[in-house]
Residue, then its C-alpha position, 0 to 999 in steps of 0.5 A: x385898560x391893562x395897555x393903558x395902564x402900562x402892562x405889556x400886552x399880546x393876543x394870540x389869533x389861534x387855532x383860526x378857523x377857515x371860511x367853511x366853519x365861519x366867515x370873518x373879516x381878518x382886517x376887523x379882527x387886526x384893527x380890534x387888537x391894535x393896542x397889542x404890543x405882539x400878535x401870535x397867529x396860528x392854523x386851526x390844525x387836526x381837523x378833516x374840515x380845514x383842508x376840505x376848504x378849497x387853497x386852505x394852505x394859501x388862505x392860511x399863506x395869506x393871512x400870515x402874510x397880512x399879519x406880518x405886513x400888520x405888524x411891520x407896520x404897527x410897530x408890533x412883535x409878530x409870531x406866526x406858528x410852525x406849520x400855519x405857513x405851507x410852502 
């Protein structure tokens, strides 16, 4: 409604969670807030239960990725949060 109406809209997908506290389709979740003009996306940080999931740091490395390639292109403003990627 706000989009429609000529409002800049945004959403931040943060502090995302990995699979061993919930499982979600990442792709549904992109193409739910397809009206956004910006995505900010971010790790769920400070909690012992993220990096006990397996390659947590390449499933945040991917998601950020899969927002980036979203954004580029959806024509949409992309922020990924310090510290989601890890090298």
């Amino acid at each position: 409604f706000l989009h429609e109406a000529g409002c800049k809209t945004w959403v931040s997908i943060e502090p995302y969670p990995t699979p061993n506290f919930i499982e979600q389709d990442f792709n549904e979740i992109l193409q739910s807030i397809s009206f956004c003009k910006k995505i900010i996306f971010g790790r769920l940080n400070y909690n012992k239960k993220v990096s006990e999931y397996k390659d947590c740091k390449v499933y945040f490395n991917d998601l950020s990725n899969q927002v980036i390639k979203y954004c580029h292109e959806n024509g949409k403003i992309c922020h990924i949060k310090e510290g989601t990627v890890v090298g």
